[in-house]
C-alpha positions in Angstrom: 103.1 30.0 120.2 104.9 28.3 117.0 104.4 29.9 113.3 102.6 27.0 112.5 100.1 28.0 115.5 99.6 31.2 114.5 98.7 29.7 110.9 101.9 30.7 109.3 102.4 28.1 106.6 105.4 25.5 106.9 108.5 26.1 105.5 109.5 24.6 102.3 112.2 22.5 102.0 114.3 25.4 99.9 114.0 27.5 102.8 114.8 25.3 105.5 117.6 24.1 103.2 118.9 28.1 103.0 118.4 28.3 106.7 120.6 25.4 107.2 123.2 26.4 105.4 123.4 30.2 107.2 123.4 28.2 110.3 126.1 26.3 109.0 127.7 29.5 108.7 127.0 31.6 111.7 127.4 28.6 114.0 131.6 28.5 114.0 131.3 32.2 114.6 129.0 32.7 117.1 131.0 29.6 118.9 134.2 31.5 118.5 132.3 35.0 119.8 131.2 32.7 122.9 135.4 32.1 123.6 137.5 35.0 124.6 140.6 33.3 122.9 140.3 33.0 119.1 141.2 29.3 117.5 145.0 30.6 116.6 145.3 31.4 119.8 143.7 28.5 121.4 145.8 26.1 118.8 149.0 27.7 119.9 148.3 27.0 123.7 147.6 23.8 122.8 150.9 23.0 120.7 152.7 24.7 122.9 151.7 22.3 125.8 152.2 19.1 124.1 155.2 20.1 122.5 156.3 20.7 126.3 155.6 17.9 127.8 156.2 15.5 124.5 152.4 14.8 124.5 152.5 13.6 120.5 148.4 13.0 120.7 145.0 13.8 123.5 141.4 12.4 122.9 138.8 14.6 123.3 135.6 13.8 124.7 132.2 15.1 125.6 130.7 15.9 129.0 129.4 12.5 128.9 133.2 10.8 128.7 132.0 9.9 125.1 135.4 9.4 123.0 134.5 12.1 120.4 138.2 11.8 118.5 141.6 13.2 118.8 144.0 16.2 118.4 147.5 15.1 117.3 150.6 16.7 117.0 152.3 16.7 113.7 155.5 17.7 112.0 158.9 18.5 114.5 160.7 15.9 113.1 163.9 16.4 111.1 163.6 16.1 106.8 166.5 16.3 104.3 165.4 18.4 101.6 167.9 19.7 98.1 169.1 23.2 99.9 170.9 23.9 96.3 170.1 21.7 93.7 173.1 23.4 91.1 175.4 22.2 93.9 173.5 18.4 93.4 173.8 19.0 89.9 177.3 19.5 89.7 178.4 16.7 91.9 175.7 14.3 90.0 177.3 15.7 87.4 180.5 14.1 88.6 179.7 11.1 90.8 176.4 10.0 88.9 176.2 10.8 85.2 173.3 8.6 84.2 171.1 10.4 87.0 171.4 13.4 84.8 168.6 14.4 82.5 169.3 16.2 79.3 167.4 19.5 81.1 170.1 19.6 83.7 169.0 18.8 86.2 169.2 15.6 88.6 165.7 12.5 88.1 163.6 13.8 91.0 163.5 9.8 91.5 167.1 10.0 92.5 166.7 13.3 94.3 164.0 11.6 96.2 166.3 8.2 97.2 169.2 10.8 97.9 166.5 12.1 100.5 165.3 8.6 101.8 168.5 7.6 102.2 169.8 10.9 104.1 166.6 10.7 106.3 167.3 7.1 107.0 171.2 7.9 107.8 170.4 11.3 109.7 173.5 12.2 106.7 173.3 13.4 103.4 175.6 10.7 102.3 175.5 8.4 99.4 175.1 5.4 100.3 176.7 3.6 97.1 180.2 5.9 97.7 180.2 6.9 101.3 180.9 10.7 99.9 178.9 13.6 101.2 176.1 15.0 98.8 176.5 18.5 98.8 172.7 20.5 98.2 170.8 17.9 100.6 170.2 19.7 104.2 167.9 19.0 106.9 165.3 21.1 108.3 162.9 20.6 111.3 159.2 20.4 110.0 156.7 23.3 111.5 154.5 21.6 114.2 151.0 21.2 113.8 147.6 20.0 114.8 145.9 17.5 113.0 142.0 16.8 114.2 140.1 13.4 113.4 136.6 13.3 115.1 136.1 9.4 115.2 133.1 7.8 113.1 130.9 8.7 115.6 131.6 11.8 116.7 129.1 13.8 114.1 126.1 12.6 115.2 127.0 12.5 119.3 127.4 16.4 118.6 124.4 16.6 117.1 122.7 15.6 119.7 124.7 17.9 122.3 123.9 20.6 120.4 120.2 19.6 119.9 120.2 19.1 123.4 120.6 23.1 124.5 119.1 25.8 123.6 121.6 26.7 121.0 120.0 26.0 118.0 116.4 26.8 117.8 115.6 28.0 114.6 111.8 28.9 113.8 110.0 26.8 111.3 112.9 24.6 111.2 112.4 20.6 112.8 115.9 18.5 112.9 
């Protein structure tokens, strides 16, 4: 027998409002209560494996084969970045004067086609002399995930989840 039954009154819309938004709350951690392997461990699985075997994106979809959006890799690829920008300094200093700004240090809009153009040439080399650019060095960006339910995915996991038992709040209709 419902509240409303028994002759409980309805809720108001405040405190189905305050229940939604605990339920908003407890949901992601009774979910992660349910799995034995916590989301860091479950994402490092995961990047693991596609890192492996060079997977850079997977779609994920419900029971139903509905296309509910995708996991993608991200980062792993190589970047220049200024190592030691006093070292730039000092051979802008030298080799491009009129990049200089009077707080010593080099226009980040330079700095950033030093970059582009070491990124492009997989060398930190300027392109205008051919000479080396000391303080540029590449690193290898952290990998990642990146998740992007699709348009649609909101509301087809609304009605999975409206379709189980697993959220049946009293007094509150969806």
């Amino acid at each position: 027998m419902t509240d409303e039954e028994k002759g409980a009154p309805a809720p108001t819309p405040q405190e189905n409002a305050r229940v939604s938004l605990l339920a908003g709350k407890l949901l992601p951690d009774a979910v992660k209560d349910i799995y034995s392997t916590p989301a860091a461990e479950a994402d490092a699985a995961l990047l693991a494996w596609m890192v492996e075997t060079g997977s850079k994106s997977i779609e994920v979809k419900s029971e139903q084969g509905d296309l509910m959006g995708t996991i993608s890799r991200t980062g792993g690829q190589s970047e220049a970045f200024v190592k030691d920008e006093r070292v730039l300094l000092v051979w802008c200093e030298v080799e491009h004067p009129e990049e200089i700004e009077t707080v010593k240090r080099v226009r980040p809009a330079f700095v950033g086609k030093l970059l582009k153009d070491a990124a492009e040439n997989d060398e930190a080399v300027d392109v205008t002399t051919g000479q080396a650019v000391p303080g540029i060095e590449f690193r290898t960006k952290d990998y990642g995930l990146s998740r992007r339910p699709n348009r649609d995915a909101k509301s087809k996991l609304k009605t999975l989840v409206l379709g189980t038992n697993l959220v049946q709040l009293p007094g509150v209709k969806p």
